[in-house]
Every structure is written in C-alpha cells, then in structure tokens.
C-alpha positions in Angstrom: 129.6 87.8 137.6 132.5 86.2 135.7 135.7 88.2 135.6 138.5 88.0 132.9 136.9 84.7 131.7 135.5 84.3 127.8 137.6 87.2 126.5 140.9 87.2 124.3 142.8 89.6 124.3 146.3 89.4 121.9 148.9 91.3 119.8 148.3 91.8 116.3 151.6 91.9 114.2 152.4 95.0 112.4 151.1 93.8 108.9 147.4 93.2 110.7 147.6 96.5 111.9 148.5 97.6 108.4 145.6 96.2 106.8 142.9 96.6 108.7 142.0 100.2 108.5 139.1 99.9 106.1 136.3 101.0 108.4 137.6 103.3 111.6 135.4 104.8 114.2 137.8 107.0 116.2 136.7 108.5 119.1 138.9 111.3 120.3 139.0 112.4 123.7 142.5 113.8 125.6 143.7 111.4 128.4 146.3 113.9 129.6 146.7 114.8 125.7 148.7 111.5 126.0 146.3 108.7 126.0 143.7 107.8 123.5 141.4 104.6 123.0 140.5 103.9 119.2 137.7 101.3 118.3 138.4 100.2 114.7 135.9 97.3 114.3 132.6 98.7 115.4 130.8 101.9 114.7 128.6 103.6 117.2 125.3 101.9 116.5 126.7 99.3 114.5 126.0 95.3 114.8 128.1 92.0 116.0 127.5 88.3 115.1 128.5 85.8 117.5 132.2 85.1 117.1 132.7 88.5 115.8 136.1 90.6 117.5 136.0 93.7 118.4 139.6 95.6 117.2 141.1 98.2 119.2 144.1 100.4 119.7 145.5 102.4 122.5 147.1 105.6 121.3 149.6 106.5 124.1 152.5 108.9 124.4 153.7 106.9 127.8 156.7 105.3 127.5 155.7 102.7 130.2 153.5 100.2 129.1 153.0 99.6 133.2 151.4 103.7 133.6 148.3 102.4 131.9 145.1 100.1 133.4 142.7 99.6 131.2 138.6 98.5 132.2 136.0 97.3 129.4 132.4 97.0 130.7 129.8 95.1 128.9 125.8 96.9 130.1 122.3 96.0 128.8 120.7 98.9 127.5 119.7 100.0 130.7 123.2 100.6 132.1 123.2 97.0 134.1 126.3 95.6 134.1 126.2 91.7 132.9 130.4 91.4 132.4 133.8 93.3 132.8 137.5 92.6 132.8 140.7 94.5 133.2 144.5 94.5 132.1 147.2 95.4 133.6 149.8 97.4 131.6 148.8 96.9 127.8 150.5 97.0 124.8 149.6 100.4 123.4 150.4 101.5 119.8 149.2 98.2 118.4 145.9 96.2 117.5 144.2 94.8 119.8 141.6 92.1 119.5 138.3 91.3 122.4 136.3 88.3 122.1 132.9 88.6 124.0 131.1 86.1 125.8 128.4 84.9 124.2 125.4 86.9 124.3 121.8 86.7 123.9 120.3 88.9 120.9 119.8 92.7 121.8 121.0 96.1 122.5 124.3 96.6 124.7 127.0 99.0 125.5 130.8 98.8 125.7 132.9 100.9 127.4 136.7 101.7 127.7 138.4 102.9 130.6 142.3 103.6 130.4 143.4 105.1 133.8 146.9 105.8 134.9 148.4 106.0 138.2 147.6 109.5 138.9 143.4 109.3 138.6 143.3 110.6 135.4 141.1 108.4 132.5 139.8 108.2 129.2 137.0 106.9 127.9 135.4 105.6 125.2 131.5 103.9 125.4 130.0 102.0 121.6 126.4 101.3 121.4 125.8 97.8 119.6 123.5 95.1 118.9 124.2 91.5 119.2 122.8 90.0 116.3 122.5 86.6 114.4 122.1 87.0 110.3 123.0 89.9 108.1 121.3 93.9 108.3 121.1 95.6 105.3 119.0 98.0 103.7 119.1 97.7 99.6 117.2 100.8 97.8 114.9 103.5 98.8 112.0 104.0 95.9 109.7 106.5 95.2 106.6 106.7 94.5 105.3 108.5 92.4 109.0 108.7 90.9 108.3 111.9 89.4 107.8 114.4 92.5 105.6 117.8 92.6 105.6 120.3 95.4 103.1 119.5 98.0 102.2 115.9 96.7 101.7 112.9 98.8 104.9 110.7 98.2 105.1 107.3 98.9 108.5 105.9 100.1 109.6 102.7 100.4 112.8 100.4 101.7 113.6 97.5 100.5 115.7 95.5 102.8 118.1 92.6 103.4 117.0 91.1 107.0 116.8 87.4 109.0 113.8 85.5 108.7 110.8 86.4 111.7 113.2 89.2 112.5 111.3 92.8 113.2 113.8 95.8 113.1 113.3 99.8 113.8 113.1 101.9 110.9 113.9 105.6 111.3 113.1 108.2 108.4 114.6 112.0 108.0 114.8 115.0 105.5 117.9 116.4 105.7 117.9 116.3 109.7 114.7 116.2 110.4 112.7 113.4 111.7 109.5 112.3 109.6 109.1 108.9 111.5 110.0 106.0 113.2 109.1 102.4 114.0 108.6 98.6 113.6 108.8 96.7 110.4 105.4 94.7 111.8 104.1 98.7 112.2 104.9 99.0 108.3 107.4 101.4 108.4 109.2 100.0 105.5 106.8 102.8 103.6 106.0 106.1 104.7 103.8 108.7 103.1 106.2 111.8 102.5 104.1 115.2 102.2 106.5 116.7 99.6 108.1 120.2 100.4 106.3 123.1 98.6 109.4 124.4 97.0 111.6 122.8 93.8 114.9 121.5 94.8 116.9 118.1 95.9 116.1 117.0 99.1 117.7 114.4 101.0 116.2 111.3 103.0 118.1 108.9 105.0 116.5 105.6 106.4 118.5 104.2 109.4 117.8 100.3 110.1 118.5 99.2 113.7 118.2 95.4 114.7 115.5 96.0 117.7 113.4 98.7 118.8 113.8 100.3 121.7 112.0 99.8 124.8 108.6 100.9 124.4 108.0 104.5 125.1 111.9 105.2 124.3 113.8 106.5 121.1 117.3 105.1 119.8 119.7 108.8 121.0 122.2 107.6 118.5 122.8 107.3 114.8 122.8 103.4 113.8 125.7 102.3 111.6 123.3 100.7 108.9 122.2 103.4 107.2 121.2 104.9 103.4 120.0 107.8 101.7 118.8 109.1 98.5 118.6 112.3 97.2 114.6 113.8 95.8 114.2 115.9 93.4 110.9 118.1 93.1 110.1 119.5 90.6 108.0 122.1 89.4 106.0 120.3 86.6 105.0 116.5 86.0 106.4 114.5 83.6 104.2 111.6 82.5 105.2 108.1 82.2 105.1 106.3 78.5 101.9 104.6 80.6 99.7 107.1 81.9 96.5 108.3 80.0 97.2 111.0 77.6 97.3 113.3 76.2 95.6 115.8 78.9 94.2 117.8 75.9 91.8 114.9 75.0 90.7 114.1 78.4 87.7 116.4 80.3 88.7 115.2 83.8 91.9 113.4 84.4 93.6 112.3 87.7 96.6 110.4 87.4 96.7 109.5 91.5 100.7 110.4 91.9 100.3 111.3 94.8 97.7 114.4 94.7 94.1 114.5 93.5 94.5 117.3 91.1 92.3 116.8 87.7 94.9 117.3 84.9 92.0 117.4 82.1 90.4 120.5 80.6 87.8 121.1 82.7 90.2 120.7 85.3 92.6 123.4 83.8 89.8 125.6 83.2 88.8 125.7 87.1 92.4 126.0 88.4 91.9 128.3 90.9 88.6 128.3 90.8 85.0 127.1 92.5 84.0 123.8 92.1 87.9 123.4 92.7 90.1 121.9 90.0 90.7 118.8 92.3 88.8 116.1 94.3 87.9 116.4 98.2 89.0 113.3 100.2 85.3 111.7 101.8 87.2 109.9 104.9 90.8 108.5 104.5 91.8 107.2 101.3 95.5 106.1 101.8 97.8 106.6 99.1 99.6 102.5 98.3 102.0 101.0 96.2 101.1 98.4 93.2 104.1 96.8 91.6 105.6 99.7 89.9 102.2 102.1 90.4 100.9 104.7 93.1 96.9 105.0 94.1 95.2 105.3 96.7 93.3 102.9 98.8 89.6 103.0 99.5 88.0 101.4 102.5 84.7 101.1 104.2 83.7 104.9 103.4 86.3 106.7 101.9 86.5 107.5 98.6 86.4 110.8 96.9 84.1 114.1 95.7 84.1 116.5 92.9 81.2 119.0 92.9 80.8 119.2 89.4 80.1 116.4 86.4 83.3 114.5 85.2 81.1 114.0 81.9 80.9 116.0 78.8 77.9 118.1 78.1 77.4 120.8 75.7 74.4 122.2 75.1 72.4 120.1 77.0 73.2 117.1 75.3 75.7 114.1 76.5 78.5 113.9 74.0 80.6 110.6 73.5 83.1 109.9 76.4 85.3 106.7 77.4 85.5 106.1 81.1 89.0 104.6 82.0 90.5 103.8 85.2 93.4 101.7 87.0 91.0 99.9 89.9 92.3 96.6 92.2 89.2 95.0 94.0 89.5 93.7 97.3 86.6 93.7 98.7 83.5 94.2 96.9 79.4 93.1 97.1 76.4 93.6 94.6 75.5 96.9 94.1 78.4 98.1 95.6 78.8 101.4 93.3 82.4 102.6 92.2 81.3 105.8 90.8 78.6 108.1 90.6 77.4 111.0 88.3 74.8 112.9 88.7 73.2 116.3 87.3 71.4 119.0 90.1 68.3 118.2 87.9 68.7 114.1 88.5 68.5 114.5 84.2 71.6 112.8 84.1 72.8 109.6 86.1 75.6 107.4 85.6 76.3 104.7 88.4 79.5 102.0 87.7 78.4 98.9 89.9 79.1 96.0 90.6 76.7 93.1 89.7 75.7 89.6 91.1 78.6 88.1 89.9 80.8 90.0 90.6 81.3 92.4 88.0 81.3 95.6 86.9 78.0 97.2 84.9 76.7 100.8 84.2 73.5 102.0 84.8 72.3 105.5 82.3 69.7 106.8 83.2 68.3 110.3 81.3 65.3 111.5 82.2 63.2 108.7 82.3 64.9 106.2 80.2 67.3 103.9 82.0 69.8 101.6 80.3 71.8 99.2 81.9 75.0 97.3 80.3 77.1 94.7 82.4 80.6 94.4 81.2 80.6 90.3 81.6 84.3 90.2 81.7 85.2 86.6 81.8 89.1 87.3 83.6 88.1 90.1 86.5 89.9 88.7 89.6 90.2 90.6 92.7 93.1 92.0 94.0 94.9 92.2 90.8 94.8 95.8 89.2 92.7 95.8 85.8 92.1 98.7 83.4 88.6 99.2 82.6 87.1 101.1 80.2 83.7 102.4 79.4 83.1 103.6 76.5 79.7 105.5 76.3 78.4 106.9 72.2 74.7 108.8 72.1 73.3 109.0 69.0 69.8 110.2 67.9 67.7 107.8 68.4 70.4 105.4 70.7 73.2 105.0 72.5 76.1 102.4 72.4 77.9 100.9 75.4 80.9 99.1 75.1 83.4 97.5 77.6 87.2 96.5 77.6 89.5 95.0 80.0 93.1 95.5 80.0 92.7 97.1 76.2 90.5 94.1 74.8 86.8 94.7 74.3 84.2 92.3 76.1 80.7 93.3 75.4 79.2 95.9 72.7 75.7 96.9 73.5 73.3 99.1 71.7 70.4 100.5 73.4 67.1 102.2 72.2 67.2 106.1 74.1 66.3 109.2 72.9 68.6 112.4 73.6 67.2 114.8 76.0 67.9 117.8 77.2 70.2 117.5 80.4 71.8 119.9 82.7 75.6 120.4 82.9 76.0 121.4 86.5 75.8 118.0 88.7 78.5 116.7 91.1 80.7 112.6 91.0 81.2 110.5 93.5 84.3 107.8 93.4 84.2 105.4 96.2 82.4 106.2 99.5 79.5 102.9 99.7 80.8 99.6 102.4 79.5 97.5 99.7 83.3 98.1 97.7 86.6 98.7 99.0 90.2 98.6 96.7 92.5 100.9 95.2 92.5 103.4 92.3 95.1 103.9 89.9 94.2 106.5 87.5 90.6 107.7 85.9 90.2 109.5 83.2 87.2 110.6 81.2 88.3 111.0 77.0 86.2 113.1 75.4 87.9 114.6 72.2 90.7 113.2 70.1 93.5 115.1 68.8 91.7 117.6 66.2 89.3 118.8 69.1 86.2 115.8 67.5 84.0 114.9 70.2 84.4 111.0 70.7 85.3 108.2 72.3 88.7 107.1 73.2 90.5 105.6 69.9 93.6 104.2 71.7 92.2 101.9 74.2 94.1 98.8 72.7 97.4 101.1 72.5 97.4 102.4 76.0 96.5 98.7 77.7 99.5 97.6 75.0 102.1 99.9 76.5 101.5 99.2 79.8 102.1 96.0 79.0 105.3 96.0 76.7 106.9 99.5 77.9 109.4 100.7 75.0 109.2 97.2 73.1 106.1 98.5 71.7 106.3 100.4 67.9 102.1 100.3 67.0 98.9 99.1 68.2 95.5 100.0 67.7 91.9 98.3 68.2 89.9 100.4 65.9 87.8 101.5 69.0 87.0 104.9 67.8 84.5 106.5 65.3 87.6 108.0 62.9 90.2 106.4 61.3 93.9 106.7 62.5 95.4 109.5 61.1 99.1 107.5 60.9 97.5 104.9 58.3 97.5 105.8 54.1 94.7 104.0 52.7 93.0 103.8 49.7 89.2 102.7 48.9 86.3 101.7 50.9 87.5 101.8 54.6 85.9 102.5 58.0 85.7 101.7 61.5 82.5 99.9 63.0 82.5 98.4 66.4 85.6 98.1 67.2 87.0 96.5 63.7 88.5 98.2 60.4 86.3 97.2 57.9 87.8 97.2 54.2 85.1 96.8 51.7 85.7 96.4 47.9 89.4 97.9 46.3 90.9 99.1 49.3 94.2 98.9 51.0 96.1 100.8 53.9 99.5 100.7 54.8 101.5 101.4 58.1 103.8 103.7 58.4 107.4 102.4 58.0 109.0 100.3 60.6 112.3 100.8 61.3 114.2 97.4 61.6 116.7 97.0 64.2 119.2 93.8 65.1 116.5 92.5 67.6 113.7 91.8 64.8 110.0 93.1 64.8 107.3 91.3 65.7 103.8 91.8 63.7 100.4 90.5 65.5 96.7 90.7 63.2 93.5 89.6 64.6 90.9 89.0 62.0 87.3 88.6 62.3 86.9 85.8 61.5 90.4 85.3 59.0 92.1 86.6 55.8 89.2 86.6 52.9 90.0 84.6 50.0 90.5 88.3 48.1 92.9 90.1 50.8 96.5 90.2 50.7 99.2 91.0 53.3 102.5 92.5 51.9 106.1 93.1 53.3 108.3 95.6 51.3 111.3 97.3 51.9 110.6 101.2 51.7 112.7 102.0 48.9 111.3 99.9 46.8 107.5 99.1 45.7 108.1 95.6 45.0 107.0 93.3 48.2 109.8 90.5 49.3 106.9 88.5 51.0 102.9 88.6 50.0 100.8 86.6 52.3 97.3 85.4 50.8 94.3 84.8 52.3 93.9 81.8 50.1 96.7 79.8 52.1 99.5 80.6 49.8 102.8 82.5 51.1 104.7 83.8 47.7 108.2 85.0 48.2 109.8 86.6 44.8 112.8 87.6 46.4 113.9 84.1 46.4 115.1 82.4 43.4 112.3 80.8 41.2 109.5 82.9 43.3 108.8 80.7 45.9 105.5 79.4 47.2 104.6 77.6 49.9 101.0 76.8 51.3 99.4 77.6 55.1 96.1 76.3 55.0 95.6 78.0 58.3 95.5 81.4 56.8 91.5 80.6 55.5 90.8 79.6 59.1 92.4 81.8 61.8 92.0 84.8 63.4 95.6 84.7 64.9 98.3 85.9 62.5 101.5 86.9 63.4 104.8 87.9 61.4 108.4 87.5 62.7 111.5 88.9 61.6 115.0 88.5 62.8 118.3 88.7 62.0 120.0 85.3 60.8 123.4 86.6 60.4 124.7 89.7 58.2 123.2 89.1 55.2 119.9 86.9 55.9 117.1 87.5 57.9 114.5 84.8 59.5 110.9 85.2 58.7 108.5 83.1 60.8 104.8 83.5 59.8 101.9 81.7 62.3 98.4 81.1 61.8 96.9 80.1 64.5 99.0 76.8 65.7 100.3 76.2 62.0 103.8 78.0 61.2 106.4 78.9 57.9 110.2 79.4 58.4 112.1 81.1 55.6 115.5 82.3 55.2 115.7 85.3 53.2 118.6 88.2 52.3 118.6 91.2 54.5 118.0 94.2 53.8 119.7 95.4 57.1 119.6 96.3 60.3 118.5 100.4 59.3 116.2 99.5 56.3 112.8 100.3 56.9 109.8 98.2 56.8 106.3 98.5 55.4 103.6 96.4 55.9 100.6 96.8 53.6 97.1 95.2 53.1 94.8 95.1 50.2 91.5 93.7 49.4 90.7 92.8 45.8 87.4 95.2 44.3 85.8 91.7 43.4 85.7 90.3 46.9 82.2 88.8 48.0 82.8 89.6 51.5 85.1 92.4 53.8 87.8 92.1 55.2 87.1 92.7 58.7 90.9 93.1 61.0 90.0 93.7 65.0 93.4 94.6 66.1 97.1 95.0 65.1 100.1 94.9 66.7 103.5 95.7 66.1 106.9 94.8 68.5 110.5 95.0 68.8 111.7 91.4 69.8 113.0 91.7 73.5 
C-alpha cells in the first residue's frame, strides 16, 4: 500500500480562498467545539475526473498548528482500504488542495480524520465516483403534458452522458421513491400513476455514474440531480392537434395516458354499464412518439369495449369516419386492428391488414359483405400515420373512402342494401399475434357541428395541423357531404367525393386573412387545373376591386400596377399545383410569387400593410363548358 506518495497537498493564498466558495458542502461536526473539517470541492454523492483536486479547509480554534494530525483514507465502496496518508501539524484556516492517485472508474469513499493530542477527533467521510466524461441530466418531459388525476404519465430524462456509459437513475415524488435503475433497464422513462387529487407535485430524478452492487441501493443523495414541478389538474386541455371537437365524435380516446372515451356515447355512460372506458386485454404499455403518448400493443394485448363504437339509430348504420394515430411494427395478413361487431352478428366491421401489407375494411350486414382496401402507396412501418376510414350508407349503397395523413387514397362505392341491425354489440382494438404497434388516438366522427349525421369534413385540416402547428390559418379537403359553413358563395356549388365542384355562375370566397410581417402562403389543388372560365382574385377587404386576378386561361392581370399589367403562365391551363406567395419587400411593397406546377411569376407590388386583411375569391363564368372542380386548399403563415 503506498503511503504519502501521489498526493499534493499545498497552501492556497488568501485571494484563492476568496474566490472559491461557489459550491460548499460543509459538514459540521464539533471536534472539541474547536475543530472542524470543511470539503469545498465535492458534494456528498458528487463526481471527480482524473486530475480533478479536491479543496478543503480546517476550521480550528487551536492556536498551535502542531495540536492537530490529520488522516484521509481512500475505500472502495465496500469499506476496503486501497490508499491513505497523514500530516503532521496543518495549516488550518486556509485552503487546502488533495490530488488523488489515479483511480480506476467507480464508487469510493473519502474520509477525514483530524485528531489532536488528547484522543479526541473529527470526522468527515464524502461518497464519490471516479469518472471519465461529463454527468448531466438536461430536462425532465411529460407525457401527456397535460396531466389528470389517476392517469398513466409518462416521464422522461433526457441526459448528457459518455458514450457506452450505463448510469443509475433514481425517481421520487416529493420523497418518495417510485423507482430506480440502469439506463440499459430503461429507466430514462417511467410510467407515473398520477395522484388522484389536483395540485403541483414534485419529481426529482437523481443520476449516479454506476449502479450499485447488485442487490444493493445508493443510501445517499447523488450530487447530480433535477426536478420539475407537475401540475394535475382537474380537466383536460386538448392540444391544437387532437381530434375534436368531442361533441362530434360518438367514441373518442385520445390515449393521454387513460382509456377514457371522451365522445358522446362515452359521456352518456360515465358512470355507467358498459363502462364509459376501454378494459386493458393483456399489457398494453403506454410509449412515447416524438412529441405524442400511446400505448403499445404486443403479441395479445390490445383493448375491449362491450358496446359498438359505431353509430346506430334506429337500426340503421349512419355515416361515421374512423380515425386513428397507429405506428406498425410488426404486422402479417389478416392480422385485424379492430373489430366491431353487433350481439346479432348484423353488423361487422373488421380493419385488416392485407397481402401487401396494408390496411382494408371488411362490412359485412347481414348477408352482404363489402370489402375496400385502402392501397396507400406511402404506409411504412414504424413511422406513425393517421388513417382514416370514412364509411357513407345510402339506400341502395354504401361509399368507402380512405386517407392517409389527411390526403385521400381510394374512393369506393359498393352495391348494399340497408338492413335492419342491432345497436347493442361490443369492439375489439388490438388483441390478434398477427399485428403488434402502437396507438395514438381513435376516434369515430359521427355528426358535425349542427348535430347532421355525417362523415368527418375536416380530415385534410386536422392531418394539416399536425403537421404545421400554429403556422396554419385554413385548410379543408371537401371530404364531407355539406359545405363549410366559413365559405360565402354564390351559384351552383357542392361537394362530391372529396372535391368542391362549382358548376355554372358561381363563386365563393374565404373569409379574410389577416396579413402579418411573415407573409401568407396560399396552396390550390385542382382536378385536373383552372378551367378556361374560372378566375382567382386577391383583394384587399376594404375594397371590392382585386390587386391581382389569376386566369385559368394563363394570364396574371395586375391593375394595381401602372398600365394594368399582364403577364402570361401557360402552366395555369395545365396544373393541378397552384400556389400564391405573399411577403413583405420592405414598408411599402410586398412580393407576390405565384407557381404553377414548376413554372413561376414574381411581382413587386405596394403594400397594403402589415394589418390589412386579405381575401381571396374564386369565380366561374355562367358560360363555362366544364366545372371547376378544386380538391383541396390551403392557407399558411410563412415560418
């Protein structure tokens, strides 16, 4: 055992001592009320790199430096000793500075002994680690970040750590231990049953270097530490990006954390039997995604509901769009997602997966079956997709159509007469070997917001939000049966598949667009372009003459320049693509950039400024051979 060799130990002047009191960990203990030893550089639990001092002081009230011995012992954890030293009469009242031999990585203890002549000591003991790299533990995130009482919460720590290292993680509420373990164990995330009462609660995460011996538990508090104050609250606030509102959905489970159904039929059971909330079929596990919550289902798990999450009234199947957050991982043919089915097998919906690989619904009422694949061309596993089914009986029919992320894939119309079915029945989500992934949110629309049985309108808008947050202003596919109740029009107008059909003299407009310094971003998708007879028009909204008119004939008009400019876009007869920029040039232009397709017009016009309003309207002539057919709009603020 070496003895007083690879240690310094030195006077530090008066100005050191000064300035070197950022972080203190005194330990206090009476050595004859005289004699006390202060460890400035390292705090119980905390971490040294090679090369690192440890700083030190002896407080003493004796006036002879030769009264005092001082002892430091270096242990494993286990209380072995590897290396000591001692000093004869030290300088007290000053820094003092102790270099340590080098060490290999790991958990030690130093101790302090000051005796004096007469037997009587005082101590002071520091757990460390010996550590090569940097410790640190970044954020603690929540999931979901808005918090009920009783809900499954997923927490999460990001940290700061050396490459192929594999610290100890230890988690507590406000003094209480909730768990503890390994990185490789996954204990950077912890499911957190929320309390059952409102109120801040407060979780610290401690981060040690190593993990104990196996079977043991750290006894003291590590030195790298954070914590974050919870609030739970008593009622949910919904993100710009879940499905809403709850009034137009009949079942609705947004996954944060609890499998509550948030829809009507769900508000109407509260409390009651079948229960307002799905029944957990073996161990779905409640995961992050990026910036989401869900929960995982493998092998068998998945969930129950004993009663139909489709609308019925009067025996009859009303309209209903099927939408849910879903990430594949694992999945073979006929492997089936979700299951509905009446007591009277009248009624049977099964989401499945194909051959290929992708996802397809079977109907089935009475004894007429239908089945629609969805034939989306970008489904990749374990990335999460919204898809949407969007189901519409009619007399003597039914239509089927099928969007991914917001934009519709297939359309499908199928001979089936309406029978009578029964509305009692029970759903299945998950629970076959043949899939395995993790679910977002599902939701089953039902009724927009005047209380009209149909299907979901807003599947383009919802897919665009999640998508461009609070960038977005408008969007909408036309995917319902009514029109939207924010757009004047005039004339011949409907919706039909998915598109906005404008037939003869008609014209709609937008509402008004507030400008802002960033600029606005417009986005049409035609089917198949402008018609020679249709006309796209920006105007200011105090005034009803346009500053730009955009024709389907190719030609761009601007009157608000001198002489009425024109310029041609031969693209415009062609494209489906059109999309209008605007942006500020300086304080008294603007830039407008119009695109068709590949082909694009920049213009420099006067501003009207940064809080005029914008309105963007578009007419079809009455003596137009053919309609003008738009499949989606868009509307953004630049970023």
């Amino acid at each position: 055992m070496a003895r007083s060799s690879g240690i310094i130990i030195y006077l530090l002047s008066l100005i050191l001592l000064l300035s070197s009191c950022g972080k203190l960990a005194v330990f206090t203990q009476p050595y004859e009320e005289t004699t006390q030893i202060e460890i400035r550089s390292l705090e119980e639990g905390g971490v040294l790199n090679k090369n690192d001092t440890v700083t030190f002081l002896i407080h003493s009230a004796q006036k002879e430096e030769q009264d005092i011995t001082l002892m430091i012992t270096l242990c494993l954890h286990s209380g072995e000793v590897i290396w000591d030293t001692s000093l004869e009469a030290p300088v007290l009242n000053e820094d003092l500075e102790l270099l340590l031999p080098e060490l290999e990585t790991g958990h030690y203890l130093l101790k302090f002994t000051a005796a004096s002549p007469a037997g009587s000591t005082s101590e002071r003991t520091v757990n460390f680690f010996y550590v090569e790299g940097s410790y640190r533990i970044l954020g603690i995130t929540s999931y979901p970040p808005i918090i009920l009482p009783l809900t499954d919460t997923l927490l999460k720590v990001e940290l700061s750590i050396p490459d192929g290292s594999n610290p100890y993680i230890r988690w507590s509420q406000d003094g209480n231990l909730i768990s503890q373990g390994s990185l490789a164990q996954g204990l950077d995330k912890i499911n957190w049953p929320a309390p059952n009462k409102e109120g801040i609660y407060t979780i610290l995460v401690e981060l040690f270097p190593f993990a104990p011996p196996q079977g043991n538990e750290y006894s003291f508090k590590s030195d790298t530490t954070l914590n974050t104050e919870l609030y739970i609250l008593s009622n949910t606030i919904l993100q710009e990006s879940d499905l809403q509102p709850e009034s137009s959905y009949l079942s609705l489970f947004h996954f944060n954390g609890d499998l509550k159904d948030s829809g009507v039929s769900g508000k109407e059971k509260q409390g009651t039997i079948p229960a307002a909330e799905l029944e957990a079929i073996g161990n779905p596990t409640l995961v992050t995604i990026q910036d989401t919550v869900g929960y995982r289902l493998s092998a068998t798990d998945g969930f129950h509901l004993p009663r139909l999450i489709l609308p019925v009234k009067d025996g009859i199947l009303l309209p209903f769009t099927l939408t849910m957050g879903l990430l594949t991982e694992t999945l073979k043919p006929d492997g089936e997602l979700i299951k509905v089915r009446s007591s009277d097998d009248s009624l049977n919906l099964v989401v499945f997966f194909d051959a290929s690989g992708n996802p397809a619904a079977k109907i089935r009422i009475a004894d007429q079956e239908v089945i629609a694949p969805a034939n989306f061309t970008n489904f990749n596993k374990n990335q999460e997709h919204f898809i949407s089914l969007s189901v519409l009986p009619r007399e003597n029919d039914i239509a089927i159509q099928w969007f991914l992320d917001g934009y519709q894939s297939t359309a499908s119309v199928f001979t089936l007469d309406l029978k009578k079915i029964t509305g009692e029945g029970e759903t299945i989500i998950g629970g076959t070997e043949l899939f395995s992934g993790v679910i977002t949110e599902l939701g089953v629309y039902f009724q927009d917001t005047q209380k009209r049985a149909t299907v979901n309108p807003d599947i383009y808008r919802q897919a665009m939000q999640k998508k461009h947050s609070h960038n977005l202003i408008y969007a909408r596919g036309f995917d319902g049966e009514f029109l939207s109740e924010e757009l004047s029009f005039q004339g011949d107008i409907k919706t039909a598949g998915g598109f906005l059909v404008l037939s003869g003299d008609a014209s709609l407009q937008l509402p008004p667009l507030p400008m802002e310094e960033r600029g606005l971003h417009i986005e049409l998708i035609l089917e198949p372009a402008l018609t020679p007879d249709s006309r796209i028009a920006l105007l200011w909204e105090e005034s009803e003459d346009p500053f730009v008119t955009i024709a389907g004939s190719g030609l761009i008009s601007l009157p608000g320049l001198p002489n009425g400019a024109e310029e041609k876009l031969p693209a415009l007869k062609t494209e489906r693509s059109l999309t209008i920029s605007l942006s500020s040039a300086d304080e008294e232009t603007m830039k407008l950039v119009i695109t068709a397709g590949v082909q694009s017009r920049e213009f420099i016009l006067p501003s009207a400024g940064a809080a005029a309003d914008l309105k963007l309207k578009l007419s079809h002539l009455a003596a137009a051979d053919k309609p003008l057919i738009i499949d989606r709009i868009m509307l953004l603020y630049n970023n």
